[in-house]
KOLVODREN-832853 format. One record per residue (C-alpha): residue in three letters; x, y, z. Coordinates in steps of 0.02 Angstrom, whole numbers, padded with zeros to 5 digits, always signed. Example, Ala and Ser with C-alpha at 12.3 -4.5 7.8 and 13.67 -1.06 7.14 Angstrom:
BEGIN
ALA+00615-00225+00390
SER+00684-00053+00357
//
This chain:
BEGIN
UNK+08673+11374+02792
UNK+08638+11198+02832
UNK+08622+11054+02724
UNK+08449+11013+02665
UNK+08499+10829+02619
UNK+08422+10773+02831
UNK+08338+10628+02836
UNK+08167+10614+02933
UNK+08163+10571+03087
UNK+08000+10442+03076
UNK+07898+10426+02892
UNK+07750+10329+02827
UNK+07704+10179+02816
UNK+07721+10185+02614
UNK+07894+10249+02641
UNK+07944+10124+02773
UNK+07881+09985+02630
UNK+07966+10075+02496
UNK+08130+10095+02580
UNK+08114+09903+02646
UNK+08052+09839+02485
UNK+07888+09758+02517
UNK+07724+09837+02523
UNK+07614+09928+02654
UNK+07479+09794+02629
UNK+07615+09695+02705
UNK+07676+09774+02859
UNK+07493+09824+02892
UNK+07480+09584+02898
UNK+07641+09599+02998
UNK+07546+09707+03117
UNK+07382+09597+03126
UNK+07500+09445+03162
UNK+07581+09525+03300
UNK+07748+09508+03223
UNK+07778+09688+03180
UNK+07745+09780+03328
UNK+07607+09961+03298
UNK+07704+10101+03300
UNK+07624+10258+03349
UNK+07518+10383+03240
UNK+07558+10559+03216
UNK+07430+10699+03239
UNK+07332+10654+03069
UNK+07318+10452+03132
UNK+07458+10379+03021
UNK+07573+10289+03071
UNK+07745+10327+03093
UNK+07901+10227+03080
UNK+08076+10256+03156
UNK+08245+10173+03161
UNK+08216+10034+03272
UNK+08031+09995+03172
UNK+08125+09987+03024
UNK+08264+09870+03100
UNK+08149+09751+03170
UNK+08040+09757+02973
UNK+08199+09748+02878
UNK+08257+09570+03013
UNK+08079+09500+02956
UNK+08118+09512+02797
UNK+08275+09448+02786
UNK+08218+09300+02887
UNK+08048+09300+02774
UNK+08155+09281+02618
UNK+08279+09144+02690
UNK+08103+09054+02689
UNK+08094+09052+02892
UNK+07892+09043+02911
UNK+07811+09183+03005
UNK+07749+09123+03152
UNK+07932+09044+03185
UNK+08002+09225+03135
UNK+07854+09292+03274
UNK+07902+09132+03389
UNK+08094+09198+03370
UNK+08087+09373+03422
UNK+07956+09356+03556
UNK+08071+09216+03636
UNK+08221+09329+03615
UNK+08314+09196+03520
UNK+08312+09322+03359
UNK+08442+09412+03447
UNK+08655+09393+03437
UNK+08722+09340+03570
UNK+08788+09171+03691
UNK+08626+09055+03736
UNK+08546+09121+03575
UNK+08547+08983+03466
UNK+08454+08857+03532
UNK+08296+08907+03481
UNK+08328+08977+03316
UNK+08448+08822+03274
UNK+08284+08723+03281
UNK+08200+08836+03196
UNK+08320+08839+03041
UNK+08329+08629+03041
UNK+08166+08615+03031
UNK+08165+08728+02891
UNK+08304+08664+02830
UNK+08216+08493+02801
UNK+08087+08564+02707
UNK+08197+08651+02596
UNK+08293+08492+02550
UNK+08131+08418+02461
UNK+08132+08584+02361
UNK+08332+08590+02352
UNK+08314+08639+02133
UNK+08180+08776+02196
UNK+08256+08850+02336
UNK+08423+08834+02322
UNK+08450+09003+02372
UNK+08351+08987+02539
UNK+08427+08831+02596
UNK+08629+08934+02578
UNK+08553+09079+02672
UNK+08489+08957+02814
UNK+08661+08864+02831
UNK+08772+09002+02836
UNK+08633+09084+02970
UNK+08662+08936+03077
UNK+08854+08931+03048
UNK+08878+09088+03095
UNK+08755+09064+03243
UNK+08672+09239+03250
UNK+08593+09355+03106
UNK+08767+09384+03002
UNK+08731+09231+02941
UNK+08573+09327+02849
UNK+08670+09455+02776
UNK+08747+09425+02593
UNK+08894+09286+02594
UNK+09012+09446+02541
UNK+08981+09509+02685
UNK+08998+09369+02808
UNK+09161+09308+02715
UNK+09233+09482+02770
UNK+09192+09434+02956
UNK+09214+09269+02953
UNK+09391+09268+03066
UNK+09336+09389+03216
UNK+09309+09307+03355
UNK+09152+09230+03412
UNK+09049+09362+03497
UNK+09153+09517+03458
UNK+09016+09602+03338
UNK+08876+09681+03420
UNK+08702+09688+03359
UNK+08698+09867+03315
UNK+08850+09826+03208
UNK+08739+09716+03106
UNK+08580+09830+03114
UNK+08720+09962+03015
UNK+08783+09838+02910
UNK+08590+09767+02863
UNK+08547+09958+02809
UNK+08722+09994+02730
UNK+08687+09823+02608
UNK+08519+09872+02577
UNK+08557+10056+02529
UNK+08744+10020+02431
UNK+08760+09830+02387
UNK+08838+09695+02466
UNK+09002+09779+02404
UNK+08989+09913+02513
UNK+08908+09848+02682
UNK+09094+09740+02649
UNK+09203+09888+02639
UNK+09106+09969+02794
UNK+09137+09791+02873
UNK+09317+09829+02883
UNK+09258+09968+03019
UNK+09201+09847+03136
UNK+09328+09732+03115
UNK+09445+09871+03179
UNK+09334+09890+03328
UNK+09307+09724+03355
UNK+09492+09685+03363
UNK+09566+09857+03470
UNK+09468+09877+03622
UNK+09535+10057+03646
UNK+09458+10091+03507
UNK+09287+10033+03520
UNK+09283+10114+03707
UNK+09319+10270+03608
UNK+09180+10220+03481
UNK+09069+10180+03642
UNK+09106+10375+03710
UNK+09080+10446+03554
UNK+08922+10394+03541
UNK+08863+10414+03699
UNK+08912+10615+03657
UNK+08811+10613+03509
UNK+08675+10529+03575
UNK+08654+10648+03728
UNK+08642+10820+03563
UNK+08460+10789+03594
UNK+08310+10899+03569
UNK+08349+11004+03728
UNK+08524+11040+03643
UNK+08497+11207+03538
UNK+08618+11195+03349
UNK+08714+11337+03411
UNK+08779+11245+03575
UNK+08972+11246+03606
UNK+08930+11057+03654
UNK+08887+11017+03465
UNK+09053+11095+03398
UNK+09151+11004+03562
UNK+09082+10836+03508
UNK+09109+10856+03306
UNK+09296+10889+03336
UNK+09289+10733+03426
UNK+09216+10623+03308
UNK+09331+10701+03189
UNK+09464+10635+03293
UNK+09407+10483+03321
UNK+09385+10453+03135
UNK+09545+10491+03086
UNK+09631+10376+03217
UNK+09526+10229+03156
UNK+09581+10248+02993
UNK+09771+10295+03040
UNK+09738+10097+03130
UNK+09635+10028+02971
UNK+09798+10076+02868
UNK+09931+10008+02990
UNK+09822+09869+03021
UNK+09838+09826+02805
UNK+09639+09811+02836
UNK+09658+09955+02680
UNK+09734+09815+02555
UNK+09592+09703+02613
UNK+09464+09829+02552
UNK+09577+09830+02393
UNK+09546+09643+02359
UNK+09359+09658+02391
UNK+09344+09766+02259
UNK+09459+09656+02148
UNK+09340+09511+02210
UNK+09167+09602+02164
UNK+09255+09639+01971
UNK+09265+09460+01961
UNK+09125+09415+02013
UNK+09026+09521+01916
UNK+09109+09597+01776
UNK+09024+09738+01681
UNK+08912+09705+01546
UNK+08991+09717+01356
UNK+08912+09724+01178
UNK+08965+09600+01025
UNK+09115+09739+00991
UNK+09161+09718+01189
UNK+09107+09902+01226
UNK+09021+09917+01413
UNK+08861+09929+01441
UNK+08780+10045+01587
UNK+08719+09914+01711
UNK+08540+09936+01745
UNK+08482+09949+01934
UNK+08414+09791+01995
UNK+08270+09755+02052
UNK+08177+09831+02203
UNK+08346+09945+02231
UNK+08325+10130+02222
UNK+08462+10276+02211
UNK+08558+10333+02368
UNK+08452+10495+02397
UNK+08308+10412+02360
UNK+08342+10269+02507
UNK+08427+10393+02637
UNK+08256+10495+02604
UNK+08143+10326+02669
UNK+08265+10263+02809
UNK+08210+10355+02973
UNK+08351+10413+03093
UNK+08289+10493+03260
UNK+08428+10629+03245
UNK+08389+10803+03331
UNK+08448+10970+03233
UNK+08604+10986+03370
UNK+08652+10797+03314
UNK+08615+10833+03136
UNK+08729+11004+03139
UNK+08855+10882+03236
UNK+08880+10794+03099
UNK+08904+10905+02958
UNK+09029+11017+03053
UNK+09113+10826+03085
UNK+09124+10818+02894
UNK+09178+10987+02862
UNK+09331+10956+02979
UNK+09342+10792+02867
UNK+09359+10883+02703
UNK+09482+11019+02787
UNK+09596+10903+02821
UNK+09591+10815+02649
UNK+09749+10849+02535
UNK+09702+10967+02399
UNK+09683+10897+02246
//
């Protein structure tokens, strides 16, 4: 039997605004301004969202809340200077001063605007958007080295588990960023995944084939992580987050349950909202991927 915990392949636009946190009425503006691109509409005339909609909503908003105005954020993408990369800067560097002078007249306001502006232009790409936890965890690879679907994964991973844990996933990419062996293998992997699509029935040899792969692959990233000491590192973080935000206490010093914040919502809950365009054969791929996973763990 497989799992039932899939998530959809496109949803609605009150579940792309949930999962996002903002609000239909919202994306529906984003749409008028030509900043949000119309996705298509299903069979009833909805819309429907998928992964790279909700990439390109979840960017806007990030750049939205660093105070970036919209036509600039509009300006940016058409352009192509919203992207990573070398000769992206220019544009968006003048983007972010101007802003950045604004901001200084409101410095006691927007305080937290102007920091996520300056690291955005240290870093020289869209890490720099991303929580400073984060970005302090990448700060040493080398210019260039992290690839824009790295932060897409990273964006989602902070939005649906914290800033703590898009900085533990982080130490993945450094990895990959710093063997090149291994992020070919990561490339080929993939590519194998990506090619279970719809014409790939669950019961294919190909989907078994390519789950004992990533299996493989898996476990010789993390034999590297551990060599590598990039383990310890994750140790610290966690160290790091403690004191930065110790648990809540009482008068007697007995903890209190921290309350979720606001506009976060459980892990089931956000998986449910966050559209993956995964076919049954890529779906079945990965739980038999996980199964070999928890084989392999030492009994406990």
């Amino acid at each position: 039997m497989y799992s039932s915990f899939i998530p959809p392949r496109q949803v609605k636009i009150g579940d792309a605004a949930a999962f996002a946190g903002t609000t239909p009425r919202a994306i529906r503006h984003y749409h008028e301004i030509g900043l949000l691109p119309e996705p298509e509409r299903g069979s009833d005339g909805r819309r429907r969202y998928g992964y790279e909609d909700m990439i390109r909503l979840l960017w806007v908003l990030r750049m939205a809340d660093a105070g970036i105005a919209l036509n600039d954020i509009r300006d940016a993408f058409t352009t192509g200077t919203a992207s990573t990369g070398a000769g992206s800067g220019d544009g968006i560097s003048g983007i972010l001063e101007r802003l950045e002078e604004t901001l200084a007249e409101q410095e006691a306001e927007l305080g937290r605007q102007r920091t996520a502006v300056q690291r955005m232009r240290t870093e020289g790409s869209r890490m720099g958007l991303l929580s400073d936890f984060v970005t302090d965890r990448l700060k040493d690879l080398p210019e260039g080295s992290l690839r824009q679907a790295d932060l897409d994964t990273l964006l989602v991973t902070e939005r649906i588990f914290g800033p703590l844990g898009a900085a533990v996933q982080a130490t993945r990419f450094i990895a990959l960023a710093t063997h090149p062996t291994l992020r070919e293998g990561s490339d080929r992997i993939d590519d194998a995944e990506e090619a279970l699509d719809d014409s790939v029935a669950v019961d294919d040899p190909r989907v078994a084939h390519v789950a004992a792969e990533r299996h493989a692959f898996e476990s010789a990233l993390q034999a590297v992580i551990e060599e590598s000491g990039l383990d310890k590192d994750d140790d610290a973080l966690f160290d790091a987050w403690d004191i930065l935000h110790p648990p809540p206490t009482d008068d007697e010093g007995n903890f209190i349950p921290a309350k979720r914040e606001a506009g976060s919502m459980s892990m089931v809950k956000a998986i449910s909202k966050m559209p993956y365009d995964f076919s049954p054969a890529r779906q079945r791929c990965m739980e038999l991927s996980i199964e070999l996973s928890v084989q392999d763990s030492p009994a406990t």
